[in-house]
C-alpha positions as CSV (number, residue, x, y, z in Angstrom):
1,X,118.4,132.1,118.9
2,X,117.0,135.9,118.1
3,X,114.3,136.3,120.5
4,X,111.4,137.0,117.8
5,X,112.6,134.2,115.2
6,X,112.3,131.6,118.1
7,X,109.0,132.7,119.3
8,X,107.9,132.3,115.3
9,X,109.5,129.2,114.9
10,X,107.9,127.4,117.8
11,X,104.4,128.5,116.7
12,X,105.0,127.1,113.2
13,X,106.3,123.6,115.1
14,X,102.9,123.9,117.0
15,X,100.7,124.1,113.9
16,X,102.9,122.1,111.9
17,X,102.3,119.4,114.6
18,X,98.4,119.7,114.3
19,X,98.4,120.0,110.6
20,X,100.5,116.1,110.9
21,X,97.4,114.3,113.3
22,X,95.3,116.0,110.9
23,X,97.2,113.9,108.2
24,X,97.7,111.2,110.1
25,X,93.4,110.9,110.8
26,X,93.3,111.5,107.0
27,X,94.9,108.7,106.5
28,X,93.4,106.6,109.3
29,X,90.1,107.4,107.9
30,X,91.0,106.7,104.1
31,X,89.7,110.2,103.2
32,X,89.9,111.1,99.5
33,X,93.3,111.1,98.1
34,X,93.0,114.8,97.0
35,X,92.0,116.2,100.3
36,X,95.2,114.2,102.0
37,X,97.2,115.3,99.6
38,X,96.0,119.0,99.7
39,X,97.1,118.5,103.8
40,X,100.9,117.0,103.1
41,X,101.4,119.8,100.6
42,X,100.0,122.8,103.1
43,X,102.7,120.7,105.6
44,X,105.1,121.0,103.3
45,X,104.5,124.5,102.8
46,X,104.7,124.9,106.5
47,X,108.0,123.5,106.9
48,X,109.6,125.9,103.8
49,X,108.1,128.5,106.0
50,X,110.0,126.7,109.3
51,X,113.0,126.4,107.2
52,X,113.1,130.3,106.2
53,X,113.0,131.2,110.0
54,X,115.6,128.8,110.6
55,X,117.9,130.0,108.0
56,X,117.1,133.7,108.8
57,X,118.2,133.2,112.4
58,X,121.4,131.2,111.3
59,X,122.2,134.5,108.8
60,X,121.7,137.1,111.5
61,X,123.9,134.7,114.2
62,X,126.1,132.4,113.0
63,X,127.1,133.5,109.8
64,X,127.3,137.0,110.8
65,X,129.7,135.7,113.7
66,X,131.5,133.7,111.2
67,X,132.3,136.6,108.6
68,X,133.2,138.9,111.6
69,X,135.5,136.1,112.8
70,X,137.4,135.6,109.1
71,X,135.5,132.3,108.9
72,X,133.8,133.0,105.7
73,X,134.7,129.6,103.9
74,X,133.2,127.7,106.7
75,X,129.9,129.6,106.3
76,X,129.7,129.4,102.4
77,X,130.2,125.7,102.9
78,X,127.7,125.3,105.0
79,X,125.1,127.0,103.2
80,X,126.1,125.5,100.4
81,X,125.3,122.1,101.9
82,X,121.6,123.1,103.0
83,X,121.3,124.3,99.0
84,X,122.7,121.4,97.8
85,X,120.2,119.6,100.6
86,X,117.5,121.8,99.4
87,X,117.8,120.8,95.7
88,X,118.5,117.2,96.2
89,X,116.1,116.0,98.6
90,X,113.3,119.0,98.1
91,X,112.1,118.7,95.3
């Protein structure tokens, strides 16, 4: 993993994992709806931004190791998959 994107990435993971006991007391607590729901959708907003780090560091590695090594279908298919993943299950 690139250096800088892994450093980034593991802070995310380490406020992604407070914002979740933040939920998780939310819940505990019954707070009102709203404000629980206000903290899932900042998580969810977190892990997008996870996700864009991860996918950066998979362009600039992987793939870029893939096209140089004529692997270029195997790439496309696999980024196909996490769109496909994306559209399926994110929304």
């Amino acid at each position: 993993m690139i250096a800088d994107i892994k450093k980034r990435a593991l802070h995310r993971t380490k406020i992604l994992e407070g914002q979740m006991r933040g939920l998780e007391k939310m819940v505990e607590n019954e707070d009102y709806c709203m404000d629980i729901i206000t903290q899932s959708l900042a998580i969810q907003k977190s892990l997008r931004s996870l996700n864009k780090l991860l996918v950066e560091n998979h362009l600039r590695t992987h793939v870029a190791d893939m096209f140089a090594n004529g692997q270029q279908d195997v790439a496309v298919d696999e980024l196909l998959k996490v769109y496909e993943l994306n559209n399926v299950r994110g929304d």
